[in-house]
LUMVEXGU-153032 format. One line per 8 residues: their letters; for each residue x negated, y negated, z of C-alpha. Coordinates in Angstrom, 3 decimals, decimal comma, padded with zeros to 6 digits. Each point is the difference from the previous one (the first is absolute). Layout:
N
A) X Y Z ~ ... .
END
This chain:
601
XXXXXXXX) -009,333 017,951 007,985 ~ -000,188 -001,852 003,505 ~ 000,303 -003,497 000,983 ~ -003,423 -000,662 000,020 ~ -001,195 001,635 -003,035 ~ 002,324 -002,800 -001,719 ~ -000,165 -001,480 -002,695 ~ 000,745 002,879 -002,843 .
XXXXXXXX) -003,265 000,172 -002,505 ~ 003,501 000,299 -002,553 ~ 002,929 -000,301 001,163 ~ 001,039 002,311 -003,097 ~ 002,696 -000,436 -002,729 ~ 003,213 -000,644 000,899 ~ 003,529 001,237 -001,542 ~ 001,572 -003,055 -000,288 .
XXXXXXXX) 003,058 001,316 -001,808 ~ 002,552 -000,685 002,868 ~ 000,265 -000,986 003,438 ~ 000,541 004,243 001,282 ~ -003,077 001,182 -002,199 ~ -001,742 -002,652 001,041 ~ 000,238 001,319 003,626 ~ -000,024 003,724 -000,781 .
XXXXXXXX) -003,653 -001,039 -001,434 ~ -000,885 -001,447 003,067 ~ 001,077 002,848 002,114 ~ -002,295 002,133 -002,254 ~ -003,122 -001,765 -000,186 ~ 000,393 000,165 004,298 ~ 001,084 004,008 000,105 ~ -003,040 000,789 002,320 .
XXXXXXXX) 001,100 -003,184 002,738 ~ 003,791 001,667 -000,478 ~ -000,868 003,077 000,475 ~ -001,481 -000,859 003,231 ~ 002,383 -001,810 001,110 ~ 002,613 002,803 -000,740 ~ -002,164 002,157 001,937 ~ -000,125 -002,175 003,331 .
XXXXXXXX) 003,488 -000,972 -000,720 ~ 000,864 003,827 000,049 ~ -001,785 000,779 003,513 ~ 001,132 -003,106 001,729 ~ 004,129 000,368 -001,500 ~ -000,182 003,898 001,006 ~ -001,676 -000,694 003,188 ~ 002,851 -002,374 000,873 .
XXXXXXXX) 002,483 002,356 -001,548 ~ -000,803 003,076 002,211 ~ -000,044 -001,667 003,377 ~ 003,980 000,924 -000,135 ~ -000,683 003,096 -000,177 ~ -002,700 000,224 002,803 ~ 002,292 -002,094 001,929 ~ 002,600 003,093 -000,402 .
XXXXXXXX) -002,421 002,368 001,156 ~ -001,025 -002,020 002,936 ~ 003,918 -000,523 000,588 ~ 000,641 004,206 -000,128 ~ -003,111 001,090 001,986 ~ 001,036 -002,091 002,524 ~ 003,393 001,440 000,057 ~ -001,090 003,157 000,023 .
XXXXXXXX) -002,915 -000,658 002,205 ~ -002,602 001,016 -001,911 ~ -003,358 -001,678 001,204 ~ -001,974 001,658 -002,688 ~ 002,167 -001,854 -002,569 ~ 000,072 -002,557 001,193 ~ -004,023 -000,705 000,430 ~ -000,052 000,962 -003,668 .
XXXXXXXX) 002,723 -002,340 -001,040 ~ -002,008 -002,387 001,860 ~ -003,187 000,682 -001,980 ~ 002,294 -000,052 -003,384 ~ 001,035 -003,422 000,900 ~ -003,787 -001,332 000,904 ~ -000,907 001,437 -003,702 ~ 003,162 -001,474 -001,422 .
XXXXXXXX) -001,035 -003,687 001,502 ~ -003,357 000,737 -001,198 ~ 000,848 000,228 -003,412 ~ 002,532 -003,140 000,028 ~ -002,842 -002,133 001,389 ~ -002,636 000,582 -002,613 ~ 002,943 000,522 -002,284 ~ 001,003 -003,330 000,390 .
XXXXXXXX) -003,319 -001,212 000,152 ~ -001,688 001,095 -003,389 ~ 003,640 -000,472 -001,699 ~ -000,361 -003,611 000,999 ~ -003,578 -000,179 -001,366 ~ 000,756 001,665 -003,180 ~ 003,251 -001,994 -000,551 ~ -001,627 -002,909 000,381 .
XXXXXXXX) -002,965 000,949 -002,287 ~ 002,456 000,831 -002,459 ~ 001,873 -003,482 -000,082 ~ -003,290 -001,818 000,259 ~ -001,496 001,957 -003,041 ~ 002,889 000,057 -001,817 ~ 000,887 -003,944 000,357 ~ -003,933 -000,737 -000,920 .
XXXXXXXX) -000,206 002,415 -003,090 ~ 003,433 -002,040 -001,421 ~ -001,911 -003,209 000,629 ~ -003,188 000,827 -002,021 ~ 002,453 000,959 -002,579 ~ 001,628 -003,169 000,525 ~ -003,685 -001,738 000,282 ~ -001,213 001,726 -003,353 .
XXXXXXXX) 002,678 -000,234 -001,855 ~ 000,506 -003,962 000,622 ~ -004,216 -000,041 -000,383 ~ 000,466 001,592 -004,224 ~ 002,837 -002,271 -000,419 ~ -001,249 -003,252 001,104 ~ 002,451 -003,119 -000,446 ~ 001,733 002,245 -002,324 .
XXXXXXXX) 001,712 001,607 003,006 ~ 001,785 -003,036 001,447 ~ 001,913 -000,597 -003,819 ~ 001,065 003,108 000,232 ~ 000,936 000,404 004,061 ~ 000,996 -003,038 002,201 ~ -002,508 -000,657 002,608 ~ 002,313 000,715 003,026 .
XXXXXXXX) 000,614 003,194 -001,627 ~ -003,647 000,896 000,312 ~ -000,034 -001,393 003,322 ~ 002,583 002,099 001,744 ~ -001,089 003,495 -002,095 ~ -003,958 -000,566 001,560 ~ 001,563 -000,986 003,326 ~ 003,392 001,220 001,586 .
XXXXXXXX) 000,516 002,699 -002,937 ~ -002,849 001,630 000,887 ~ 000,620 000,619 003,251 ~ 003,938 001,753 -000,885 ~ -001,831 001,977 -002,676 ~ -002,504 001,583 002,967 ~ 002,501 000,355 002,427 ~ 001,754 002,411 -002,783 .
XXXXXXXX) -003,047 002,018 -001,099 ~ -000,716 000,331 003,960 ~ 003,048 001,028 001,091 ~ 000,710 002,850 -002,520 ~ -002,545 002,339 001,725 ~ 001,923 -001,019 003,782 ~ 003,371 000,677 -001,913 ~ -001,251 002,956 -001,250 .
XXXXXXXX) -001,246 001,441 003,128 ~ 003,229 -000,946 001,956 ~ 002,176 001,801 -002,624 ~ -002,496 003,738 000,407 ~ 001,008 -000,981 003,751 ~ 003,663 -000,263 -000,333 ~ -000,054 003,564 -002,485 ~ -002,590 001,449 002,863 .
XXXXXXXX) 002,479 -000,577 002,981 ~ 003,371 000,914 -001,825 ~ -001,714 003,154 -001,457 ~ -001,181 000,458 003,951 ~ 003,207 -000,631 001,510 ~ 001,741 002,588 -002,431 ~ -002,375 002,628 000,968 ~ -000,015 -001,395 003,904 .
XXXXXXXX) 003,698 000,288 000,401 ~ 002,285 000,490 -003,182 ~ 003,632 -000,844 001,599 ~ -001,390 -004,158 000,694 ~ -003,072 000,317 -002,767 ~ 002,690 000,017 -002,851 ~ 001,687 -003,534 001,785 ~ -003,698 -001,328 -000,409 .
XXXXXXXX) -000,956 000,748 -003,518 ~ 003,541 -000,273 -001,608 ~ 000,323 -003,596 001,902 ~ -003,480 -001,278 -000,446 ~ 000,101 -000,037 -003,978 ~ 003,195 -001,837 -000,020 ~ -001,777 -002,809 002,724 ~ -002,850 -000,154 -002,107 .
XXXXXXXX) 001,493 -000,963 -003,476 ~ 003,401 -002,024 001,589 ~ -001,725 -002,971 -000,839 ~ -000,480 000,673 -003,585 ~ 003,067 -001,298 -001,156 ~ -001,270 -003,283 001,851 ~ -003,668 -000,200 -001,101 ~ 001,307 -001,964 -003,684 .
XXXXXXXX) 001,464 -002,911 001,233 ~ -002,936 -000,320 002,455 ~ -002,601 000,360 -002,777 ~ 002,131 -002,432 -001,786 ~ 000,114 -002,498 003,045 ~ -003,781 000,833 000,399 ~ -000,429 -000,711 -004,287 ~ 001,679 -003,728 000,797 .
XXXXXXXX) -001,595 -001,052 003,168 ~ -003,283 000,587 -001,680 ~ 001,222 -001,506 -003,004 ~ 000,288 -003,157 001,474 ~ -002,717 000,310 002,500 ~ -002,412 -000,061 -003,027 ~ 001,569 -003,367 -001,728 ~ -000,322 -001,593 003,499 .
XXXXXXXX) -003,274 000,996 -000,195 ~ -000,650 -001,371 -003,472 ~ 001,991 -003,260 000,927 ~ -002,744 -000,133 002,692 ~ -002,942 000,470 -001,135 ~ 001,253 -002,462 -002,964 ~ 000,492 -002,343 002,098 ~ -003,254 000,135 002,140 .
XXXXXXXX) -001,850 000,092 -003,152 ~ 001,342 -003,099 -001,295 ~ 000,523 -001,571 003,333 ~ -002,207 -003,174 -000,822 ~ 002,042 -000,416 -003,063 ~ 002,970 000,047 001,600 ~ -000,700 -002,295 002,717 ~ -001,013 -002,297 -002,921 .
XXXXXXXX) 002,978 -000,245 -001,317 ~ 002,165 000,027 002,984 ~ 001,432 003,698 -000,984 ~ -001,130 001,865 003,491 ~ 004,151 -000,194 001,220 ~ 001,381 001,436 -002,980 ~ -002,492 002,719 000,065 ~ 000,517 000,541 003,429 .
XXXXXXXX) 003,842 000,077 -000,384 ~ -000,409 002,584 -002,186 ~ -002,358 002,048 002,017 ~ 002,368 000,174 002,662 ~ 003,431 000,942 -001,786 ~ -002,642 002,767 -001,588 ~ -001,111 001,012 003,471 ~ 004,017 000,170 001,123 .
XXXXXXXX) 000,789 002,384 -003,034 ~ -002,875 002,043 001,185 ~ 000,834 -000,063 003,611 ~ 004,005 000,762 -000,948 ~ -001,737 002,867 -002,042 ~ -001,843 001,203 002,755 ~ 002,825 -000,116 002,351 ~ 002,488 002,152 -002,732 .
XXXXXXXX) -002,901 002,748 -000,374 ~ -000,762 000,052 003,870 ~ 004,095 000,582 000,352 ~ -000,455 002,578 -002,270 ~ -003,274 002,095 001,852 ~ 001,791 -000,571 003,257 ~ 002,818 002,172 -001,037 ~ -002,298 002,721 -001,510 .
XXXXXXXX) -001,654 -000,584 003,435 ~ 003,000 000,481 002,127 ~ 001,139 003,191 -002,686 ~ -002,982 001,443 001,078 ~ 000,526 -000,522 003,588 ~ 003,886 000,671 000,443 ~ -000,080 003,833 -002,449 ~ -002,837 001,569 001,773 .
XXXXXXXX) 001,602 -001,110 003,421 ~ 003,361 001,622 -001,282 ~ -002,027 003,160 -001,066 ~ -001,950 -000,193 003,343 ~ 004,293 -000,004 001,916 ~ 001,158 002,615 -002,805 ~ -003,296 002,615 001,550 ~ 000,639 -000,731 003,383 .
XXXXXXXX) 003,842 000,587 -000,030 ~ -000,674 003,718 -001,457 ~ -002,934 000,616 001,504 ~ 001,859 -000,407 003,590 ~ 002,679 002,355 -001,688 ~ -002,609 002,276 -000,855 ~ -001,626 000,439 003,266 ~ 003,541 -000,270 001,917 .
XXXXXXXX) 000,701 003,488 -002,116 ~ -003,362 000,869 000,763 ~ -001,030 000,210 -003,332 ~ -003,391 -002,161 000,911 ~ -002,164 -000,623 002,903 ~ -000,409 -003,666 001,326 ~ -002,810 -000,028 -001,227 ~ 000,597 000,763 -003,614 .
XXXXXXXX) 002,425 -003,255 000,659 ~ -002,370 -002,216 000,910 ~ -002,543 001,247 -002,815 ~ 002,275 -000,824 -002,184 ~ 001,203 -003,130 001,437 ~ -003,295 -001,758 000,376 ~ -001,101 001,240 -003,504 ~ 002,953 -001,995 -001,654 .
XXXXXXXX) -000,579 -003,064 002,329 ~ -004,051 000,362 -001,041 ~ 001,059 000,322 -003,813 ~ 001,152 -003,648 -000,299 ~ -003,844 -000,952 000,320 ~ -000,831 001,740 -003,381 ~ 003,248 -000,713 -000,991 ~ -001,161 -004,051 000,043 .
XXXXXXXX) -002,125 000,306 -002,858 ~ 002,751 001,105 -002,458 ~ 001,369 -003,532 000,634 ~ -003,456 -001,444 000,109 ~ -000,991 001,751 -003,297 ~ 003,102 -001,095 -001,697 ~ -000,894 -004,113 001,411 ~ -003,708 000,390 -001,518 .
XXXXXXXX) 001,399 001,229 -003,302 ~ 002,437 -002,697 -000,191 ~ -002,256 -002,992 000,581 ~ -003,119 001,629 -001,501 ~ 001,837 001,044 -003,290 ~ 000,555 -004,235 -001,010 ~ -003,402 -000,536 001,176 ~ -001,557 002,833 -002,269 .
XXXXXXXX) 001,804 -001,290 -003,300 ~ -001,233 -003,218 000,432 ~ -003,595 001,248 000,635 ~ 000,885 002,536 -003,350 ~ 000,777 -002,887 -001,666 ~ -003,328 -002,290 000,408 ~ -001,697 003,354 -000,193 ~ 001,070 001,053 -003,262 .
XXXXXXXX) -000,654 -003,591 -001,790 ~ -002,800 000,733 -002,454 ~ -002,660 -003,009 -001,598 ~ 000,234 -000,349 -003,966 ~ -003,550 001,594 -000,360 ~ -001,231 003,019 001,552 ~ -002,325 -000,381 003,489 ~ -002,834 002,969 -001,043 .
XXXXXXXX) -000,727 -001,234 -003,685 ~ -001,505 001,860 -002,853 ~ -003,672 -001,571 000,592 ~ -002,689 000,600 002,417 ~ -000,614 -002,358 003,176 ~ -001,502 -002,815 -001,190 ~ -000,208 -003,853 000,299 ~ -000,284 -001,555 -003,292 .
XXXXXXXX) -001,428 -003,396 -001,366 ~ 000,516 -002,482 -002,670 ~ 002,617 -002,350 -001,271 ~ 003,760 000,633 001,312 ~ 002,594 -000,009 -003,056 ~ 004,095 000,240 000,374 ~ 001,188 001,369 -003,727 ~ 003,765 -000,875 001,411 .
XXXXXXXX) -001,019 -003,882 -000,111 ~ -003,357 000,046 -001,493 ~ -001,496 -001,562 003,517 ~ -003,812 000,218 -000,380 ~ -001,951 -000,513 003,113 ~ -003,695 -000,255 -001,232 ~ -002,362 001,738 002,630 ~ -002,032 -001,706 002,346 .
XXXXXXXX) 002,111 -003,402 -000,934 ~ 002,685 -001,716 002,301 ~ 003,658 -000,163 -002,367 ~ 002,733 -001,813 001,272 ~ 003,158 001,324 -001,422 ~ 002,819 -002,619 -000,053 ~ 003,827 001,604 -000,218 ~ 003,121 -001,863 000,223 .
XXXXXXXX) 002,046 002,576 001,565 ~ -001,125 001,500 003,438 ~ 001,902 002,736 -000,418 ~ -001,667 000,876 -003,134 ~ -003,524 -000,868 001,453 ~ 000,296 002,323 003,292 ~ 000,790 002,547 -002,669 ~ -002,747 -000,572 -001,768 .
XXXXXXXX) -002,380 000,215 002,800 ~ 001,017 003,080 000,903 ~ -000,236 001,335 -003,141 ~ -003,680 -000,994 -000,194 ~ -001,082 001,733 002,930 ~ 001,546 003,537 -001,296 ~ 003,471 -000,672 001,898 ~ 001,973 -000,312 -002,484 .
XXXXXXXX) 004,436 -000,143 000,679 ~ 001,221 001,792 -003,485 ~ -002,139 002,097 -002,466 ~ -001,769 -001,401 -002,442 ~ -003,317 -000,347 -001,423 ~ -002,845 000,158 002,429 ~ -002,362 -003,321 000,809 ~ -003,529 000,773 -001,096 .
XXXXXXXX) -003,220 -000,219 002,254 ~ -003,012 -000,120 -002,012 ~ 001,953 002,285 -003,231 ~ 001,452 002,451 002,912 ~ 003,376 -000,020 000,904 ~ 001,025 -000,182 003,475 ~ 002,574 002,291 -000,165 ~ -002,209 002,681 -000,779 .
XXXXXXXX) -001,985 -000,601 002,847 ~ 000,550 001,384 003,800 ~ 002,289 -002,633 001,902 ~ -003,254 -000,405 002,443 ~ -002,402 -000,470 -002,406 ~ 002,186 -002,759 -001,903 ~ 000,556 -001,993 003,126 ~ -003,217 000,274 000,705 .
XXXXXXXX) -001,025 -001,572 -003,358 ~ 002,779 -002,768 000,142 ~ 001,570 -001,465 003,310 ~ 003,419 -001,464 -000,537 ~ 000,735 -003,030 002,548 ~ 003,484 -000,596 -000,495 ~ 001,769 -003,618 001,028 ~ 001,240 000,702 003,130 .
XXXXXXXX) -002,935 002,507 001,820 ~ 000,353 001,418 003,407 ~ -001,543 -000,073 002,999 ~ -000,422 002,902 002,278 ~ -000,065 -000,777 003,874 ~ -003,287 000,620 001,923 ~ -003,435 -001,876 000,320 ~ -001,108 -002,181 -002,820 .
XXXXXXXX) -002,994 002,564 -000,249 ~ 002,625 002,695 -000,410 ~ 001,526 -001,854 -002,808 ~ -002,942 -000,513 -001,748 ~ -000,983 003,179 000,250 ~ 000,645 001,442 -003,108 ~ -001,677 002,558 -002,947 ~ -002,948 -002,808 -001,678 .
XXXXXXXX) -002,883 000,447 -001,668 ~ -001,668 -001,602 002,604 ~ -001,802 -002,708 -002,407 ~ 001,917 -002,835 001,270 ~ 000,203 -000,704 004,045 ~ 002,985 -001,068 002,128 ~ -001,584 -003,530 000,968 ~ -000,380 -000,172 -004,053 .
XXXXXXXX) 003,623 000,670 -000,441 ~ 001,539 -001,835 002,602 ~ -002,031 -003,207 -001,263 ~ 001,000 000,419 -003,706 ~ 003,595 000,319 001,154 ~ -000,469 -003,232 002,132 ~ 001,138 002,026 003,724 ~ -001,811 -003,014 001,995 .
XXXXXXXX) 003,231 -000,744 001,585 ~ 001,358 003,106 000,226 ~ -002,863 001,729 001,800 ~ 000,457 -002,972 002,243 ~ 003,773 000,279 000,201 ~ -000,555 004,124 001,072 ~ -002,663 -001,216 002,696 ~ 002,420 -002,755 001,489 .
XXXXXXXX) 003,096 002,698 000,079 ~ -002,117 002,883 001,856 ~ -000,843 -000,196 003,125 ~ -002,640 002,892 000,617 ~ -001,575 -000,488 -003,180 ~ -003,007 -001,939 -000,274 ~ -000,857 001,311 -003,539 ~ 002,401 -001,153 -002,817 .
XXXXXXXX) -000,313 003,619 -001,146 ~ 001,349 001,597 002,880 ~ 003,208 -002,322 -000,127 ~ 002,798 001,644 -000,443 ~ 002,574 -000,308 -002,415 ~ 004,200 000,518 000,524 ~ 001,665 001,931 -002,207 ~ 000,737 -001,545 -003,445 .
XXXXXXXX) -002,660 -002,818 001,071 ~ 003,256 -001,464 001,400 ~ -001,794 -002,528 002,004 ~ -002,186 -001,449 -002,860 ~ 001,077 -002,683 -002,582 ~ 000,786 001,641 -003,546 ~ -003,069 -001,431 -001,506 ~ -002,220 001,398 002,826 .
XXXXXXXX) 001,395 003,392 -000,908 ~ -000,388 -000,283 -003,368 ~ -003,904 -001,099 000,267 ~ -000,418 002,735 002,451 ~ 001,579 002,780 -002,313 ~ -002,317 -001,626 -003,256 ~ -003,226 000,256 002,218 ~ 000,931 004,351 000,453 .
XXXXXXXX) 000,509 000,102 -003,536 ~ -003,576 -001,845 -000,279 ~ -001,270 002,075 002,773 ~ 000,797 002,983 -002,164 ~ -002,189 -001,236 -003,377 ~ 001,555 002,363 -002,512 ~ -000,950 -000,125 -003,689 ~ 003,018 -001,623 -001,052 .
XXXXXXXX) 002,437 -002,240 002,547 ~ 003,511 -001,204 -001,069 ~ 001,153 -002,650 002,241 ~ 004,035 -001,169 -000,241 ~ 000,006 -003,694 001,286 ~ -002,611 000,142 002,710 ~ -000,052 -003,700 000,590 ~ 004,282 -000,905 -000,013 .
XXXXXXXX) 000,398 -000,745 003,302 ~ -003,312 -001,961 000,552 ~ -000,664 -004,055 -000,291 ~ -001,910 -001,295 -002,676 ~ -003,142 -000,912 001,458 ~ -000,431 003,679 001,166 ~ 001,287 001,390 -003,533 ~ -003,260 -001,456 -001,202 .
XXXXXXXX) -002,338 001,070 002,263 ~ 001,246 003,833 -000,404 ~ 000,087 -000,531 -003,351 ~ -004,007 -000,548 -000,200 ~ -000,602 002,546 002,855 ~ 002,245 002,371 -002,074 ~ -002,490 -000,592 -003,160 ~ -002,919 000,475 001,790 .
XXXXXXXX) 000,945 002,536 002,078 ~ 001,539 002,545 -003,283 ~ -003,237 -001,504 -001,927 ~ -000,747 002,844 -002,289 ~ 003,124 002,417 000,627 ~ 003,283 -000,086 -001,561 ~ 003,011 -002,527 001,142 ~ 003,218 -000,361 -000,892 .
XXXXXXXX) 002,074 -003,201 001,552 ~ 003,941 000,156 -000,671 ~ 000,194 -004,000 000,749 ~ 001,605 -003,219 -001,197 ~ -002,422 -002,181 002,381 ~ -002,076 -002,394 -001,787 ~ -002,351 000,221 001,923 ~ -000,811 003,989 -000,526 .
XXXXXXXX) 000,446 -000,733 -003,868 ~ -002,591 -002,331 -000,070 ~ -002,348 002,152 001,381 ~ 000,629 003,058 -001,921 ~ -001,811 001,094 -003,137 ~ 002,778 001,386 -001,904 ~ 003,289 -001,056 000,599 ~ 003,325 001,999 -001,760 .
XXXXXXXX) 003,449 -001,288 -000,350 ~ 002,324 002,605 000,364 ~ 003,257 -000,388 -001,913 ~ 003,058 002,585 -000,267 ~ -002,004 002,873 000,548 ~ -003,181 -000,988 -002,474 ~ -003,088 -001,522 000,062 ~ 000,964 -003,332 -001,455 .
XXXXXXXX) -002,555 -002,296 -000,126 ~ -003,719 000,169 001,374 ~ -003,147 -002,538 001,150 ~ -001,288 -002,099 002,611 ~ 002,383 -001,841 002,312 ~ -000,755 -003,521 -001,477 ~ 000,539 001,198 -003,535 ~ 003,380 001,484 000,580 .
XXXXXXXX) 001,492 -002,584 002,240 ~ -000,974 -002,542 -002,985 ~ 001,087 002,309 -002,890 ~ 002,655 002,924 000,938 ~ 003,643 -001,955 001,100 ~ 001,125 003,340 001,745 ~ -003,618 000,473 002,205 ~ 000,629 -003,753 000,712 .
XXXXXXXX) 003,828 000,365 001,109 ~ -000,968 002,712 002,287 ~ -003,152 -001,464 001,544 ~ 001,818 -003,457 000,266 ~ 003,153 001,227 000,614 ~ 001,331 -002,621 -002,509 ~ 003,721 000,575 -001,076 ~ 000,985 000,320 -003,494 .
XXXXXXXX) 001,174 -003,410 -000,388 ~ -003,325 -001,703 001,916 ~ -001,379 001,930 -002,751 ~ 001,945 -001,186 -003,196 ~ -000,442 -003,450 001,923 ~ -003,864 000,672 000,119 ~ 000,081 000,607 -003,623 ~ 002,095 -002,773 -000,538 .
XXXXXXXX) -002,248 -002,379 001,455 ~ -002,862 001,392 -001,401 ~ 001,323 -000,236 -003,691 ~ 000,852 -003,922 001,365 ~ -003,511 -000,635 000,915 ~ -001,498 001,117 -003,014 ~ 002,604 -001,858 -002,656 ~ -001,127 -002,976 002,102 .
XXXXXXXX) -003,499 000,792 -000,661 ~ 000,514 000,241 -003,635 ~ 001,558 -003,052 -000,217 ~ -002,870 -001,509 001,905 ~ -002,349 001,254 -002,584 ~ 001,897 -001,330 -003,304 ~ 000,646 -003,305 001,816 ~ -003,917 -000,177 000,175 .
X) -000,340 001,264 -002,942 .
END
């Protein structure tokens, strides 16, 4: 896989079963990129590693001069910088490939996985969870899977040379490979506390990320209510415990650092002191020295990766558990289904609360818990939080359908939709049926302003439609976001839309309008309005009370408001005791008009 040919067609199955298999799976699925890598590493870490040696021979032929040596020692060290060049060149281009591939492949998972789960997935995982896994976890768990293949090449090197030094010259070859071992694992006893430091700093990097994006997503709210200090207080003593974290696992690295500087400078003293006994006694040749020498002094190169290898483990291995975890959360229902691919038709029917939603016919469904309602809305478009028994599309379950074809026959809007940034033509630009235009949409949803707003804000963009929008539709007004996300859903036109509160955070006057644009627009096709608005109600031909979990009570909105207390306590939002007072002065009012009558009487 290269850069280019990205994204995956399928990413493939992950093993979600813990943070280390999860990155032993990713190391797999990329053997071909390692093994290149290994392979480059390998000429470009031996290539480095023998210039010692041809240094040596250089050293010696001169000593003895030997012209022919030398010329051939100088043709040995042309081949040896050869190979370190394009070494280092296609290592670096497979390395990278590897990190690249490896980061994007995690956030398909990440993308799929949060695609079958739908609002599900932020119950079950804070959002700044999900936030730091797709973005700075991602990036650790690459920089692992890339450097394993560099680690592994470096360590071949270090067995090459000490294997080569022992055969070279024996006396100073048995210094090397007795000393090298102990330099390359003195920092195990070290490498737990760091992973430990590592484990808190990104501990409490990720809540200061949640507190963040908490905060910028209810940022409006907040400056409503005057809250934005406390908020921010509390952002920065979580930024200090992350910084103090930072600065405890950097004190930590920094002595594995300087370990792995000070031992290999000792073992670099120990083989020059008996090497310069060696050749005072005449046991080797200057030249065997300074073989020796500079191939110690070049093994701290290769040497750097045990430390780096150990560093990408340590902040990768966090990183991976967390993307294990959202990885391995599962939806209720299965994804493939036991049906063929098909979009059904006819009336939609919850056996959990007996909700029917006649087809082709606008129902309002009125709930006095939001909670419950959200719920609810999910469960009729297939996404359902706990098991249970399935909502029914025209007599077919949902559940037994394939997750594509069951959003395709029922779009779920939930209360608080999102807004992707790009060009209002981007955002619109979704799967339809094509039967109903943008222009159509936009009008129904009453956009007038808002196409005006997004002309006013851009500068370059003479066309509404090529306006673009910030992330989050940050710089719109919540009601302009919420008519722009109800004019995609209309956009879309499938067989059956659910709509949680599309019309909350609007005035009344507009309520009304995209209340008859709504009708006209759905005329003929399935809708289903989670709303206590009036002003939806009264257009709706069925309307459904919703009341601990059942279908309670159901008619037309004048009917119920005049003859079901509990419709009219939620519609109203009349207290108990306005209520009892209602009835009280209702009972008054028609004693009185008894009396009236036997007094005429």
């Amino acid at each position: 896989m290269q850069i280019q040919d990205l994204p995956y067609p399928d990413p493939g199955v992950p093993d979600a079963r813990s943070g280390p298999r999860f990155l032993w799976w990713l190391w797999r699925n990329q053997l071909g990129g390692q093994l290149k890598s290994l392979a480059w590493g390998l000429l470009h870490f031996v290539s480095v590693s023998a210039l010692p040696f041809c240094v040596g021979l250089a050293v010696q032929a001169a000593v003895d001069r030997s012209g022919t040596r030398l010329a051939l020692t100088g043709g040995l060290m042309l081949l040896c910088g050869t190979g370190i060049a394009i070494g280092d060149t296609f290592l670096h281009r497979t390395a990278i490939t590897n990190w690249i591939t490896a980061a994007a492949r995690v956030q398909q998972l990440l993308a799929r996985k949060a695609a079958q789960l739908g609002s599900a997935l932020t119950r079950r995982v804070a959002a700044g969870e999900v936030v730091a896994v797709s973005t700075g976890d991602v990036e650790k768990i690459g920089w692992f899977v890339e450097a394993v293949s560099r680690f592994t090449a470096a360590a071949l090197t270090v067995v090459v040379v000490c294997v080569s030094l022992l055969v070279y010259q024996p006396a100073l070859g048995v210094v090397v490979a007795v000393g090298l071992p102990v330099v390359a694992v003195a920092v195990l006893p070290l490498l737990p506390r760091a992973t430990r430091r590592a484990d808190v700093q990104r501990e409490k990097a990720g809540r200061a990320t949640e507190l963040a994006s908490d905060t910028v997503a209810g940022l409006r709210v907040l400056r409503g209510i005057g809250g934005e200090e406390l908020f921010l207080d509390r952002y920065r003593r979580a930024s200090q415990e992350v910084r103090h974290a930072a600065v405890r696992s950097a004190r930590m690295w920094s002595l594995i650092s300087a370990v792995q500087v000070l031992l290999p400078g000792l073992l670099l003293i120990a083989v020059v002191w008996h090497g310069i006994g060696l050749a005072r006694q005449g046991r080797i040749t200057v030249g065997e020295l300074v073989t020796v020498y500079s191939a110690v002094m070049i093994l701290n190169y290769p040497l750097r990766h045990f430390e780096e290898i150990a560093m990408a483990y340590s902040f990768s291995r966090p990183s991976a558990k967390r993307a294990a975890r959202v990885l391995s959360l599962e939806r209720s229902t299965a994804t493939d289904g036991t049906r063929t691919a098909e979009v059904p038709g006819g009336d939609l029917y919850d056996p959990a609360t007996g909700l029917l939603a006649p087809a082709g016919r606008f129902t309002a469904v009125v709930c006095g818990d939001p909670d419950a309602a959200g719920r609810l809305a999910e469960r009729l478009g297939g996404h359902p939080t706990e098991p249970g028994r399935s909502v029914l599309l025209g007599g077919v379950p949902l559940d037994e359908l394939p997750l594509d074809s069951a959003r395709t026959a029922v779009l779920v809007q939930d209360k608080d939709p999102v807004l992707l940034s790009g060009t209002l033509r981007e955002l619109l630009d979704v799967p339809a049926s094509g039967a109903v235009r943008a222009e159509d949409a936009l009008a129904a949803a009453q956009c007038e302003d808002v196409l005006d707003a997004l002309a006013q804000g851009s500068l370059n963009a003479t066309d509404p439609m090529d306006a673009r929008i910030t992330e989050r539709g940050r710089s719109l007004s919540g009601g302009q976001r919420q008519r722009l996300a109800l004019a995609r859903s209309l956009i879309t036109d499938p067989e059956v839309l659910v709509l949680d509160e599309p019309t909350s955070a609007v005035d009344s006057h507009t309520e009304a309008r995209i209340a008859d644009g709504l009708r006209r627009l759905r005329s003929g096709r399935t809708t289903v309005v989670f709303t206590s608005s009036p002003l939806l109600l009264d257009r709706a031909d069925r309307v459904a009370l919703v009341h601990e979990g059942e279908v309670v009570a159901v008619g037309v909105h004048r009917e119920l408001i005049d003859g079901e207390p509990r419709y009219r306590a939620v519609v109203t939002r009349e207290t108990d005791e306005e209520m009892a007072a209602a009835d009280d002065s209702m009972l008054l009012d028609a004693l009185q008009e008894l009396e009236e009558i036997e007094e005429s009487a």
